[in-house]
C-alpha positions as CSV (number, residue, x, y, z in Angstrom):
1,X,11.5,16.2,-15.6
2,X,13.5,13.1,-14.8
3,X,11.8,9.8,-14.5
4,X,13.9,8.4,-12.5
5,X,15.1,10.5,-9.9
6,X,14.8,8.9,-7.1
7,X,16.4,6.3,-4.6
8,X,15.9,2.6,-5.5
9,X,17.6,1.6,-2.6
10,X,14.4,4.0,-0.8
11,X,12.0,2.4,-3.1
12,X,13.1,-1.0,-2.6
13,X,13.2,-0.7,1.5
14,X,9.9,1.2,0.9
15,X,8.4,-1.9,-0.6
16,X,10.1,-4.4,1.5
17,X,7.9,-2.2,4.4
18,X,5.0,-2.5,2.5
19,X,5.2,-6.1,2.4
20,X,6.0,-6.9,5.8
21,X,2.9,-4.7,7.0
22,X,0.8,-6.5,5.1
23,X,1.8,-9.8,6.8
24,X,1.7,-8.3,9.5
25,X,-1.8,-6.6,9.2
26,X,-3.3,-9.2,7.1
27,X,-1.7,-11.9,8.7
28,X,-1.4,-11.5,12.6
29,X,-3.5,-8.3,13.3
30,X,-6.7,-8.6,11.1
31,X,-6.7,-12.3,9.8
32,X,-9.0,-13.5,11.5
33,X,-11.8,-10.7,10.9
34,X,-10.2,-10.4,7.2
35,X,-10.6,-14.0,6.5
36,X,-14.0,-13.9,7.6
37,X,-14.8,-11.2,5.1
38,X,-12.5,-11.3,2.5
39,X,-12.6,-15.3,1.8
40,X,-15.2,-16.9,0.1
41,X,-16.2,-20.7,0.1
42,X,-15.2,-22.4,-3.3
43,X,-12.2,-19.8,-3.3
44,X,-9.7,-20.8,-5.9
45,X,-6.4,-21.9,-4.1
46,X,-3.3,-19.9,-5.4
47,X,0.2,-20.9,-5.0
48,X,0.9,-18.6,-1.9
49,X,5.0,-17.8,-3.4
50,X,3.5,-16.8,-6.2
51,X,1.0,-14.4,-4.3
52,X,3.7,-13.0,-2.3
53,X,5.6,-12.6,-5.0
54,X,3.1,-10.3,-7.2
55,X,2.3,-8.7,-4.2
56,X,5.9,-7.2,-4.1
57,X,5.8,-6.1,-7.6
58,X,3.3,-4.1,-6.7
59,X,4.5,-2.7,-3.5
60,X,7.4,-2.0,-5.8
61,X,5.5,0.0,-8.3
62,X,3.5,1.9,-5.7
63,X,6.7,2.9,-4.1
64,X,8.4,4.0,-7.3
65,X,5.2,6.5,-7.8
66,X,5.1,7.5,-4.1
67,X,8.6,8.4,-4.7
68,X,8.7,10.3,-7.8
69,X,5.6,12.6,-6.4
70,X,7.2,13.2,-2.9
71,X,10.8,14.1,-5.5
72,X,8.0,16.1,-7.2
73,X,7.4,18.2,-4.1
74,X,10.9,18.6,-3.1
75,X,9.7,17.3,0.4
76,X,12.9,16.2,2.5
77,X,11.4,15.8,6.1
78,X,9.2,12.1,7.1
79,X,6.1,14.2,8.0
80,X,6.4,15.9,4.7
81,X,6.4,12.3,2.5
82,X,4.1,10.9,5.2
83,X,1.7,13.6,4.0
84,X,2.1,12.7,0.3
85,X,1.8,9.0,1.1
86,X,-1.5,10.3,3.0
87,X,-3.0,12.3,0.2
88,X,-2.2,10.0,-2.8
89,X,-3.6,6.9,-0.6
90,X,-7.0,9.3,0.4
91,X,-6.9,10.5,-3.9
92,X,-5.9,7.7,-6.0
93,X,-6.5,4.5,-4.1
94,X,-9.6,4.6,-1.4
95,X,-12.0,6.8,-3.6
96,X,-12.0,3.2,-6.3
97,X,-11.7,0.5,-3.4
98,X,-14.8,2.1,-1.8
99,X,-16.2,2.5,-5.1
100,X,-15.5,-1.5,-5.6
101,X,-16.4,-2.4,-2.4
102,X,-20.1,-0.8,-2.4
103,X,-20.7,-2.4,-5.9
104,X,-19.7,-5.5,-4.8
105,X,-21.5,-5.6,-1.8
106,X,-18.8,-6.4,0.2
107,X,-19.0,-5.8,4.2
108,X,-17.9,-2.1,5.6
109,X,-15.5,-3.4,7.7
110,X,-14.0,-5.6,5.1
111,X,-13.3,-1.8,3.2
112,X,-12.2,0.2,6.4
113,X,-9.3,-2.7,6.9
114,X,-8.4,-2.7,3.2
115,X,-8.3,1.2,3.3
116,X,-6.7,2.0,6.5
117,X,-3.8,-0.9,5.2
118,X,-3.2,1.1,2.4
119,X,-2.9,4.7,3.8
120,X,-0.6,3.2,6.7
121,X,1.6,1.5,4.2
122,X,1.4,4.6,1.4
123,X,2.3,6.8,4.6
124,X,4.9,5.5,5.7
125,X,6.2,4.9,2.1
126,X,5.8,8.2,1.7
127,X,8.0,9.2,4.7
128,X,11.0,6.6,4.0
129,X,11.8,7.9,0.7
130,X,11.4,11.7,1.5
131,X,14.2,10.9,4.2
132,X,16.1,9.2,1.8
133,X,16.6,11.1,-1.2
């Protein structure tokens, strides 16, 4: 098995996607309902660059391993790594957020837009570096 068989170019577009559907989701489409949720008063303020910038390491390492399981599969076709992106997101990432959320308390609707970010973006990941390989 090679680690890195895959397309950086498709992992790096991959993320780039990720991050510009979270501005967009978190930003335009959900901000206000998010912000009412998700921030708390006495919130510690964060350099914003800075939080952008983590935030695209991380879409970076999430589209390396959505990658390296659709190469896994052999999967070629966007439906194909769409259905990966699906299946990891519905596996690996909304089973602990619920998990988290329901400990913590937080608000339902504070999880479902959280989740449903998260399997879009994992989705379509999944399908631009399946077409891509």
């Amino acid at each position: 098995m090679h680690l890195v068989n895959v397309n950086f170019l498709a992992v790096l577009t991959a993320a780039v996607i990720q991050w510009i559907l979270g501005w967009l989701w978190y930003g335009v489409l959900f901000k206000k309902d998010w912000t009412d949720l998700a921030v708390k008063e006495g919130a510690i303020n964060i350099n914003a660059g800075v939080v952008m910038a983590m935030i695209f390491v991380a879409n970076l390492i999430l589209s390396f391993a959505v990658a390296k399981i659709v190469d896994l599969t052999g999967w070629t076709a966007f439906g194909q790594g769409a259905l990966v992106g699906v299946v990891c997101g519905l596996g690996f990432v909304v089973p602990p957020m619920f998990a988290q959320h329901i400990s913590e308390g937080k608000p339902f609707k504070l999880f479902g837009i959280n989740a449903v970010y998260w399997l879009v973006a994992m989705s379509l990941s999944g399908g631009i570096v399946a077409i891509w390989q």
